[in-house]
ZADO-1210 file (C-alpha; in nm, 4 decimals, padded with zeros to 6 digits):
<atoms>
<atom x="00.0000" y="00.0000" z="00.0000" code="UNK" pos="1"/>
<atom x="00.2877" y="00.2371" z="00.0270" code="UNK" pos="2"/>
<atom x="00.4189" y="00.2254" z="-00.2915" code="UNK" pos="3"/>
<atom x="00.0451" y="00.2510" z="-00.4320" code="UNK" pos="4"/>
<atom x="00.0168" y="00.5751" z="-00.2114" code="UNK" pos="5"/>
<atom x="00.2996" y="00.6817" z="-00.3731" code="UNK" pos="6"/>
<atom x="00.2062" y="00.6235" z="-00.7221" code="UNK" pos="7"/>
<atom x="-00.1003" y="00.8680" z="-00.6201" code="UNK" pos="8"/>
<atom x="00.0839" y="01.1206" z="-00.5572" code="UNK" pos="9"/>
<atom x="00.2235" y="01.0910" z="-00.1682" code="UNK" pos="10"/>
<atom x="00.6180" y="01.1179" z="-00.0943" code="UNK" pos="11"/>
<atom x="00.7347" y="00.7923" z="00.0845" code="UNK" pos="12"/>
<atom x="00.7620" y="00.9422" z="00.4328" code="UNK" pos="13"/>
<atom x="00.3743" y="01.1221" z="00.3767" code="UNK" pos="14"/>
<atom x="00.2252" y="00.7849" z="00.2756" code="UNK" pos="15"/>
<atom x="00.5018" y="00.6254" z="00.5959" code="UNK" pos="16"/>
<atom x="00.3341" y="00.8803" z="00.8403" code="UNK" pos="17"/>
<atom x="-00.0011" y="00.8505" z="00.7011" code="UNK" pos="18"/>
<atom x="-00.0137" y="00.5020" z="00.6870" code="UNK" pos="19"/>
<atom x="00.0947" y="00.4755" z="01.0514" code="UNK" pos="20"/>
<atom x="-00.1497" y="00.7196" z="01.1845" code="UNK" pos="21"/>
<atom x="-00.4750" y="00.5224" z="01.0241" code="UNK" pos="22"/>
<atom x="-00.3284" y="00.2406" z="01.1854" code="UNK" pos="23"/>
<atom x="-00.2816" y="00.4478" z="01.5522" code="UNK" pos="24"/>
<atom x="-00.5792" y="00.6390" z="01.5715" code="UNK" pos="25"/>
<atom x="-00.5375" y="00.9829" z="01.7136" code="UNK" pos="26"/>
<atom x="-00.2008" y="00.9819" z="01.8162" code="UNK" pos="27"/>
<atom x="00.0493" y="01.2717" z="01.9647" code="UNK" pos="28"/>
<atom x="00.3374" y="01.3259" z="01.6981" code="UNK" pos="29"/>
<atom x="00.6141" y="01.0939" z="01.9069" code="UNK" pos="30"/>
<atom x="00.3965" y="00.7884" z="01.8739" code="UNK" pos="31"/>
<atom x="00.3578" y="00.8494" z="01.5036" code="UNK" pos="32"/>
<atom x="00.7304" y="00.9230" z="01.4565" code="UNK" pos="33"/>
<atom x="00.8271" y="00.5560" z="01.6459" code="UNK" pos="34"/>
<atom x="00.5237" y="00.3984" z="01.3805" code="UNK" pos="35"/>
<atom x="00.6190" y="00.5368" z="01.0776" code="UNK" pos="36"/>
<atom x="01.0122" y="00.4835" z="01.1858" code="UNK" pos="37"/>
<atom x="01.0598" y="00.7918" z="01.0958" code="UNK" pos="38"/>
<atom x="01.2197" y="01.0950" z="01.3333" code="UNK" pos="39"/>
<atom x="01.0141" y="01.3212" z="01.5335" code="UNK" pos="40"/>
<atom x="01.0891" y="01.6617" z="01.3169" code="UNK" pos="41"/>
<atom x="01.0240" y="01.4967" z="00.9937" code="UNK" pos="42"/>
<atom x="00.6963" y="01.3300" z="01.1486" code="UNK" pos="43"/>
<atom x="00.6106" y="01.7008" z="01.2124" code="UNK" pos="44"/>
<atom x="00.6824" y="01.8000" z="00.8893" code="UNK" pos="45"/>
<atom x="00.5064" y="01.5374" z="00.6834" code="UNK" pos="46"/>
<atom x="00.1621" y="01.6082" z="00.9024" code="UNK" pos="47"/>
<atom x="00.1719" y="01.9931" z="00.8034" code="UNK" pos="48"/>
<atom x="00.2225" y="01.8419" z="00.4295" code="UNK" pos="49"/>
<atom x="-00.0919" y="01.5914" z="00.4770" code="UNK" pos="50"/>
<atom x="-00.2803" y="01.8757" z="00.6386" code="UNK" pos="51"/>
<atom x="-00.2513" y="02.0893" z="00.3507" code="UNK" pos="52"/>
<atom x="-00.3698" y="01.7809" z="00.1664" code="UNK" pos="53"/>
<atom x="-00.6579" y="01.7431" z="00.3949" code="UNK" pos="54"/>
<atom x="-00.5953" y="01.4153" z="00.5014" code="UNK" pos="55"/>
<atom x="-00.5097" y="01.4927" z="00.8796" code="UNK" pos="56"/>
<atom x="-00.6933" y="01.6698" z="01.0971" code="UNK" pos="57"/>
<atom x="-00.5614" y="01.7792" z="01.4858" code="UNK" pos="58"/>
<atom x="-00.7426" y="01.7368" z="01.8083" code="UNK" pos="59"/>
<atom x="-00.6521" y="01.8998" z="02.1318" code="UNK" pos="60"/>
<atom x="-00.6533" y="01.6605" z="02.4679" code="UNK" pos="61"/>
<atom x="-00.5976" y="01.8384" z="02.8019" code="UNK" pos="62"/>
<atom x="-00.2148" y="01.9863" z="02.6754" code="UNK" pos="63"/>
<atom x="-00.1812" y="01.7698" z="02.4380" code="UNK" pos="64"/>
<atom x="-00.2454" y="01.7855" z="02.0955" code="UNK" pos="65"/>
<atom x="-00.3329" y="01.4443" z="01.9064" code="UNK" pos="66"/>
<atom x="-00.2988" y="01.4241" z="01.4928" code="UNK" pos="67"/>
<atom x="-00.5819" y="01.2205" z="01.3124" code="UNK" pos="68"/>
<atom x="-00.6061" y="01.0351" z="00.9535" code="UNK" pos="69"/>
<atom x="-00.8747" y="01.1614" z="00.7735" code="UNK" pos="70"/>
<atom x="-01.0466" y="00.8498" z="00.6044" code="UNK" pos="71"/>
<atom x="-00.8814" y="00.7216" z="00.2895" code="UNK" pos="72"/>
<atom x="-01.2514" y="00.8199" z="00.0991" code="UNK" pos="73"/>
<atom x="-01.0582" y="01.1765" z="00.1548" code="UNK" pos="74"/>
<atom x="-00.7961" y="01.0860" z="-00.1037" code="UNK" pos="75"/>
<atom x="-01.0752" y="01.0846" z="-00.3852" code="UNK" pos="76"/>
<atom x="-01.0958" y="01.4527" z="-00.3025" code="UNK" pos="77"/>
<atom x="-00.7500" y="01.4825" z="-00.2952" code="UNK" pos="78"/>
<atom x="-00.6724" y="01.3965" z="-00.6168" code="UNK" pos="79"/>
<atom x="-00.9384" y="01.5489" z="-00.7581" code="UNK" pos="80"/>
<atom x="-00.8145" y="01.8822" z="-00.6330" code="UNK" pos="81"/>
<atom x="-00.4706" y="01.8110" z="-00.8353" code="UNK" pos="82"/>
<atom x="-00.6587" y="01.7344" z="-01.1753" code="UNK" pos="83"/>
<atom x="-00.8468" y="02.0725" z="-01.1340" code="UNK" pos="84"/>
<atom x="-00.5107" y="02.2595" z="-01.0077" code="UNK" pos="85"/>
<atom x="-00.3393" y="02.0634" z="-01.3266" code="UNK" pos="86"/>
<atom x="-00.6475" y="02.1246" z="-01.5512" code="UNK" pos="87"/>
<atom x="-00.5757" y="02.4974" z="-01.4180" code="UNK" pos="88"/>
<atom x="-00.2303" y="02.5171" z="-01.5460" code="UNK" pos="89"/>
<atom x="-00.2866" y="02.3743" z="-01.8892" code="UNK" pos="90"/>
<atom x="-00.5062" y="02.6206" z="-01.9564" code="UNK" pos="91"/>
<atom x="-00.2654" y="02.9202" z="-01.7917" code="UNK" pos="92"/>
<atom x="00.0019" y="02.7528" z="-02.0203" code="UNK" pos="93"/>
<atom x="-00.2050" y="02.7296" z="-02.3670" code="UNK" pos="94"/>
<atom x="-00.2714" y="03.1063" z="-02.3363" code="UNK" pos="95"/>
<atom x="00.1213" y="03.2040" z="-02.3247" code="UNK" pos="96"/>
<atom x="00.2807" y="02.9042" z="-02.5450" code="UNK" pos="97"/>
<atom x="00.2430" y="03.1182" z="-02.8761" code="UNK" pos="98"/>
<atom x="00.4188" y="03.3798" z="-02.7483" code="UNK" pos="99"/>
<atom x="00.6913" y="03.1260" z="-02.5483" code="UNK" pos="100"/>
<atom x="00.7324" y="02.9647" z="-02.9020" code="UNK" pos="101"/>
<atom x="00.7806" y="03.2623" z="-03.0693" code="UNK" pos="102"/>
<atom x="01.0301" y="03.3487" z="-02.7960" code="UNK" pos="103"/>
<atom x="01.1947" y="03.0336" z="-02.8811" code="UNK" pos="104"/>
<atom x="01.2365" y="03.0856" z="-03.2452" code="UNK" pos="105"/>
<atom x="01.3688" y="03.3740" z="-03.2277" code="UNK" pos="106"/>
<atom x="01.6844" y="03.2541" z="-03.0478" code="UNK" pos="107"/>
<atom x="01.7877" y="03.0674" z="-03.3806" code="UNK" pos="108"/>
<atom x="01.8782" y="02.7302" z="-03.3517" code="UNK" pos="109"/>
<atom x="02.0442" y="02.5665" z="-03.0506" code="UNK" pos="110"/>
<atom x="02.3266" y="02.3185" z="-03.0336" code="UNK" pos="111"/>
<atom x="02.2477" y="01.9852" z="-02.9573" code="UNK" pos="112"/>
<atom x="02.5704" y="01.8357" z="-02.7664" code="UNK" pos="113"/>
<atom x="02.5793" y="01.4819" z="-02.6954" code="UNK" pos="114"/>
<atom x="02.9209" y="01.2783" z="-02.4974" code="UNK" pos="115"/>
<atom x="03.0503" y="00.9492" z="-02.5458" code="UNK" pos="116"/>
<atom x="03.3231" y="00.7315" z="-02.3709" code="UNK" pos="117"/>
<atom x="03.5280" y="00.4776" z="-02.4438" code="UNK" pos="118"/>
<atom x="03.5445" y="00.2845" z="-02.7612" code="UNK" pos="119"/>
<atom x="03.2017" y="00.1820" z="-02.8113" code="UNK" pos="120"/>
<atom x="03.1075" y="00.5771" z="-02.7843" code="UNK" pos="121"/>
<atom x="03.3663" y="00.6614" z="-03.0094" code="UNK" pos="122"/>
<atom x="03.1988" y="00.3550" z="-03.2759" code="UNK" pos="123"/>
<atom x="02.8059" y="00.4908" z="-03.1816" code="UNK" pos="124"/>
<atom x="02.9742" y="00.8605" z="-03.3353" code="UNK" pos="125"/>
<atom x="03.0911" y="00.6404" z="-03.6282" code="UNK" pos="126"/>
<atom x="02.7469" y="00.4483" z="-03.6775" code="UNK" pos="127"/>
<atom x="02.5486" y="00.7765" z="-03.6154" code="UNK" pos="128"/>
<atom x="02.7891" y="00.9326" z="-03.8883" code="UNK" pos="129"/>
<atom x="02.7166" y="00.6395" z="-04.1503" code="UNK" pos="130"/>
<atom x="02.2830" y="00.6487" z="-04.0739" code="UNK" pos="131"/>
<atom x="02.3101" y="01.0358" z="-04.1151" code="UNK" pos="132"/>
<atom x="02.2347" y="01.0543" z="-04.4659" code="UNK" pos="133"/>
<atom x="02.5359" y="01.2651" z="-04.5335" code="UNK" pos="134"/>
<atom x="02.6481" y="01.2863" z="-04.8929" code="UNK" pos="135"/>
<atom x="03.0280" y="01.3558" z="-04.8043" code="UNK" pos="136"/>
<atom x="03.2374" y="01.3944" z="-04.5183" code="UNK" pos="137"/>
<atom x="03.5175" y="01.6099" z="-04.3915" code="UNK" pos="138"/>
<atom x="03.7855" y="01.4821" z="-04.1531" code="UNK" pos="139"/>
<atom x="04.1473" y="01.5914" z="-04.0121" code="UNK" pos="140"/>
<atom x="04.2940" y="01.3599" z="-03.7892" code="UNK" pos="141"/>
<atom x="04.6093" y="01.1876" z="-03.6046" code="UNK" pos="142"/>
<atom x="04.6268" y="00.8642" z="-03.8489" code="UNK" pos="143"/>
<atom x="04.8623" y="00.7149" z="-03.5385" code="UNK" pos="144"/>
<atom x="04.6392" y="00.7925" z="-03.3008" code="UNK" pos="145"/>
<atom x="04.3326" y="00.6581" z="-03.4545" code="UNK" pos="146"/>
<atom x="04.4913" y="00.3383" z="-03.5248" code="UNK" pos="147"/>
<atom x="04.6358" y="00.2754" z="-03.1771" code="UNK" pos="148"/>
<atom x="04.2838" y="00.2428" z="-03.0480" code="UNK" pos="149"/>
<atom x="04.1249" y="00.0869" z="-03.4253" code="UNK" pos="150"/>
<atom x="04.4097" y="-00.0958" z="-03.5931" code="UNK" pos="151"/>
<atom x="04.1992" y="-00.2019" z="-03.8679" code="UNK" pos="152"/>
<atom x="04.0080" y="00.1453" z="-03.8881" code="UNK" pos="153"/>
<atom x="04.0412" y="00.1985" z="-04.2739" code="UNK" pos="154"/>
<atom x="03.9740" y="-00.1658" z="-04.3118" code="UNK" pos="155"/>
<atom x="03.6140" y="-00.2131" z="-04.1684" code="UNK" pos="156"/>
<atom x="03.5150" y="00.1375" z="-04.1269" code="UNK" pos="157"/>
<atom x="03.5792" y="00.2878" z="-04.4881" code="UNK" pos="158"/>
<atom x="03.4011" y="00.0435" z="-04.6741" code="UNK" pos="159"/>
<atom x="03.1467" y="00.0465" z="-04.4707" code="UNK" pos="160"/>
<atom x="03.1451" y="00.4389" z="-04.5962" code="UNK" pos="161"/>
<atom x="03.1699" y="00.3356" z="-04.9593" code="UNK" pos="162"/>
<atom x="02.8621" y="00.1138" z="-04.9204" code="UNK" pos="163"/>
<atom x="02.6451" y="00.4366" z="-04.8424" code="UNK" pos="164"/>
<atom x="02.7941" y="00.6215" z="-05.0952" code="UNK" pos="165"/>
<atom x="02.9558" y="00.8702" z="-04.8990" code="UNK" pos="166"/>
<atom x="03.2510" y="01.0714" z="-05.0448" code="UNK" pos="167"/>
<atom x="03.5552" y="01.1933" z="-04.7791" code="UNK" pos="168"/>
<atom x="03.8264" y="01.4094" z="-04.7877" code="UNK" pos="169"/>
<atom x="04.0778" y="01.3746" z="-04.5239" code="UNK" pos="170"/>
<atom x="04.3530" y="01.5398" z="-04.3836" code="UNK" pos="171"/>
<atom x="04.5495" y="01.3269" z="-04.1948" code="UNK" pos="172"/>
<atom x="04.9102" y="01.3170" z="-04.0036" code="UNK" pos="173"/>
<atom x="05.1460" y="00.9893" z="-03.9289" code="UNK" pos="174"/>
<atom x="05.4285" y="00.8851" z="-03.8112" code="UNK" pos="175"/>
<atom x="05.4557" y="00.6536" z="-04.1033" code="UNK" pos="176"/>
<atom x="05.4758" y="00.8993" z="-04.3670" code="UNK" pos="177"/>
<atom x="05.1905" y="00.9124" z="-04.6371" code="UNK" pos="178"/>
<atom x="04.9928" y="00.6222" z="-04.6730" code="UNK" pos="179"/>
<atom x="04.6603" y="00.6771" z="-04.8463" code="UNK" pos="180"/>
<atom x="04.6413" y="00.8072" z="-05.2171" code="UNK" pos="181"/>
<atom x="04.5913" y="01.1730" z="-05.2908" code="UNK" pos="182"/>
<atom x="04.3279" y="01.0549" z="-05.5094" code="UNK" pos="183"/>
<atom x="04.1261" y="00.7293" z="-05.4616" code="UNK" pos="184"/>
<atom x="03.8018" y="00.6982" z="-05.6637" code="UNK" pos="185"/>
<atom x="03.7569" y="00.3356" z="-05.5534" code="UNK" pos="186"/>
<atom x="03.7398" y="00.4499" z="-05.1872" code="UNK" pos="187"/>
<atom x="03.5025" y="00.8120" z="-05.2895" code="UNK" pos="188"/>
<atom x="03.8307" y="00.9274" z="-05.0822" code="UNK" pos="189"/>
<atom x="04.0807" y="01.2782" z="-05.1312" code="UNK" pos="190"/>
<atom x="04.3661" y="01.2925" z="-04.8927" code="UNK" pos="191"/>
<atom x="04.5922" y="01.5291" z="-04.7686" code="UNK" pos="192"/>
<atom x="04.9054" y="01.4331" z="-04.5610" code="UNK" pos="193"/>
<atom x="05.1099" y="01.7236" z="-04.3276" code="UNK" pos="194"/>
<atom x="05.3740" y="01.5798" z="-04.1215" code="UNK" pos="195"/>
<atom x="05.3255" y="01.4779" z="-03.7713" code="UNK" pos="196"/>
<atom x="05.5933" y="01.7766" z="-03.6751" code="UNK" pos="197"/>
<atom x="05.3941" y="02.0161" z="-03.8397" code="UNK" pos="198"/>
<atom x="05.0713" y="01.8959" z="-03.7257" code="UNK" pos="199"/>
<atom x="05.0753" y="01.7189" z="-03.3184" code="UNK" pos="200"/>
<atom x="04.7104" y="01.6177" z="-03.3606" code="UNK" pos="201"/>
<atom x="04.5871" y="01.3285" z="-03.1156" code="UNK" pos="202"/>
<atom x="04.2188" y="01.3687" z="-03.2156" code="UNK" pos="203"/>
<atom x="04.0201" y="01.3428" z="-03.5246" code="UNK" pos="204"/>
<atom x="03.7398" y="01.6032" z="-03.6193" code="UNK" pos="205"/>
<atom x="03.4827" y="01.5211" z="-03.8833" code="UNK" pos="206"/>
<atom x="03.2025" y="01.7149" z="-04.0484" code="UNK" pos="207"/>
<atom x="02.8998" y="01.5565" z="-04.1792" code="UNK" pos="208"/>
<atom x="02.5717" y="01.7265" z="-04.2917" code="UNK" pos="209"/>
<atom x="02.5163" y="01.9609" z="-03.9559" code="UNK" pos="210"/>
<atom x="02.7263" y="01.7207" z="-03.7534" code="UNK" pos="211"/>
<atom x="03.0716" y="01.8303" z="-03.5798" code="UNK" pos="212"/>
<atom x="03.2421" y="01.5664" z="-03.4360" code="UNK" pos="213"/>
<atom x="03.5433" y="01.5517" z="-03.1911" code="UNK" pos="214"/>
<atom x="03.6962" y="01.3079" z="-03.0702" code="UNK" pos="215"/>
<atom x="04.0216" y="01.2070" z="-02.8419" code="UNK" pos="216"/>
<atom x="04.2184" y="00.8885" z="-02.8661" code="UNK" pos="217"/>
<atom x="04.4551" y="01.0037" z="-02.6729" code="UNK" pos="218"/>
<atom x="04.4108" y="00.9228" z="-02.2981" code="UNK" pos="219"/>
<atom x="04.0507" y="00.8838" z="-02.1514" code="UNK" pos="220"/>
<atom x="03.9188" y="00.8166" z="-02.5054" code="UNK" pos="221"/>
<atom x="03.5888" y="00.9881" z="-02.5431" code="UNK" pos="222"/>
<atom x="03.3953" y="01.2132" z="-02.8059" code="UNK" pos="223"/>
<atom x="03.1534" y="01.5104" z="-02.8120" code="UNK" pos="224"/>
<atom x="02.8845" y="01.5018" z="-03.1384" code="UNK" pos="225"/>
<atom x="02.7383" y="01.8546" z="-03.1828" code="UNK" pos="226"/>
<atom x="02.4520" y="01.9133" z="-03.4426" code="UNK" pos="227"/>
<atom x="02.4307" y="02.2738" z="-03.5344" code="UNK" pos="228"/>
<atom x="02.4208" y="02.3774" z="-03.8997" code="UNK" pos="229"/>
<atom x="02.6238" y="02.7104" z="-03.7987" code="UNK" pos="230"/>
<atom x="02.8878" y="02.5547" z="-03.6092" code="UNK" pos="231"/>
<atom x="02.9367" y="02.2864" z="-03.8503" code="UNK" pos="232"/>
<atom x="02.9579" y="02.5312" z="-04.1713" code="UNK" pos="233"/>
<atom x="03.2627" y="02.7218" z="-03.9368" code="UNK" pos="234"/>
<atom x="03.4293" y="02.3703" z="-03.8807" code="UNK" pos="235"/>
<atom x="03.3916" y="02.3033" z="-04.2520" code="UNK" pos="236"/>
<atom x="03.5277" y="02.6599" z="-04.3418" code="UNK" pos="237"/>
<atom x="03.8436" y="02.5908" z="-04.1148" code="UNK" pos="238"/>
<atom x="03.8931" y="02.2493" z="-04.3033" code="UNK" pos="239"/>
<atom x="03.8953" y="02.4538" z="-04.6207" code="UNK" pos="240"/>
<atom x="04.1492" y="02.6487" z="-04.5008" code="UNK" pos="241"/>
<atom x="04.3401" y="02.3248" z="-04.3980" code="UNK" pos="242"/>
<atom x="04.3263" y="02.1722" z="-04.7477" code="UNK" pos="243"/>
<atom x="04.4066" y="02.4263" z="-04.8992" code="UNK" pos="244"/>
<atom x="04.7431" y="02.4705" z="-04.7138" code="UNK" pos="245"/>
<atom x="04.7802" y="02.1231" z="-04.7396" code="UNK" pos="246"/>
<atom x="04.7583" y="02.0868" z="-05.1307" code="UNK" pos="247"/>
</atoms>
């Protein structure tokens, strides 16, 4: 019965105290306290809470004052009070929503930021990447670093990008040296390689459709996904500027 008389709408130490006081009768607050194993101040407190509720109702004896349950029928009431008081509000809240909407809108569009951890995060980014419906995607990364935590990165991941169709170009450092073809129509991939002295890059970011990517490798590895069309076009106009250099 407690947890139903929380589902209505009770905390767990009103429907404790209230509980304990149908079962007591009137009762001084100690008595109740000891019953609903509660202590004596939060007893207190959870009666002025039911009394506002109007399920407990005081009675003085001699100097004593006693606190009684109001009958359970009382809880009818009780929550028909809240669906008028909620009834109340919706209709308090349809009469300024247009203007809170327009309000809204006129902000622009907000960033939606998302985190992931680990390497499973960092693959959910690359899965969420590949569903996005992106034609083409943008990327400048540590090649080293990439393929400390993926060693067989370009072999699983970039077909998988081929299947969708999804062009790349791809700026990339490593310790190796160039690796990848300038050019590789078989792979939809351009590349651009700047040496790891000119470019100490542990992460990889990557721009697809209003997407902006980031992501470490390099200790904790983890990965922020923002979606903002704004913030992405500045990311791709830095990339620009990248290739460009890099050609």
């Amino acid at each position: 019965m407690l947890e139903q008389l929380k589902n209505i709408g009770l905390s767990d130490n009103e429907a404790k105290v209230y509980m304990a006081m149908l079962e007591l009768g009137p009762s001084p607050v100690v008595e109740i306290a000891r019953k609903a194993e509660v202590n004596r101040p939060t007893a207190y407190v959870q009666i002025e809470s039911l009394k506002k509720k109007g399920l407990v109702s005081t009675q003085a004896k001699g100097k004593k004052h006693l606190f009684i349950a109001e009958s359970p029928a009382r809880l009818e009431f009780y929550l028909d009070s809240e669906l008028k008081d909620v009834e109340q509000k919706k209709d308090e809240l349809s009469k300024i929503l247009p203007d809170l909407e327009k309000l809204f809108a006129s902000a622009g569009s907000r960033p939606s930021v998302r985190f992931f951890e680990g390497k499973e995060g960092i693959k959910a980014i690359m899965d969420i990447l590949l569903k996005s419906g992106a034609g083409d995607i943008i990327s400048i990364s540590s090649l080293d670093s990439m393929l400390k935590v993926f060693p067989k990165h370009l072999e699983e991941y970039s077909p998988e990008r081929v299947k969708k169709g999804i062009r790349s170009r791809f700026i990339y450092s490593y310790s190796g040296g160039p690796v990848l073809k300038e050019s590789d129509e078989r792979m939809l991939r351009e590349s651009r390689f700047i040496p790891s002295n000119k470019m100490p890059f542990g992460s990889d970011i990557t721009v697809f459709g209003d997407y902006v990517s980031i992501i470490s490798f390099e200790g904790k590895i983890s990965g922020i996904l923002i979606e903002h069309s704004e913030i992405a076009k500045s990311f791709k106009q830095f990339f620009e500027f990248m290739w460009n250099l890099s050609s």
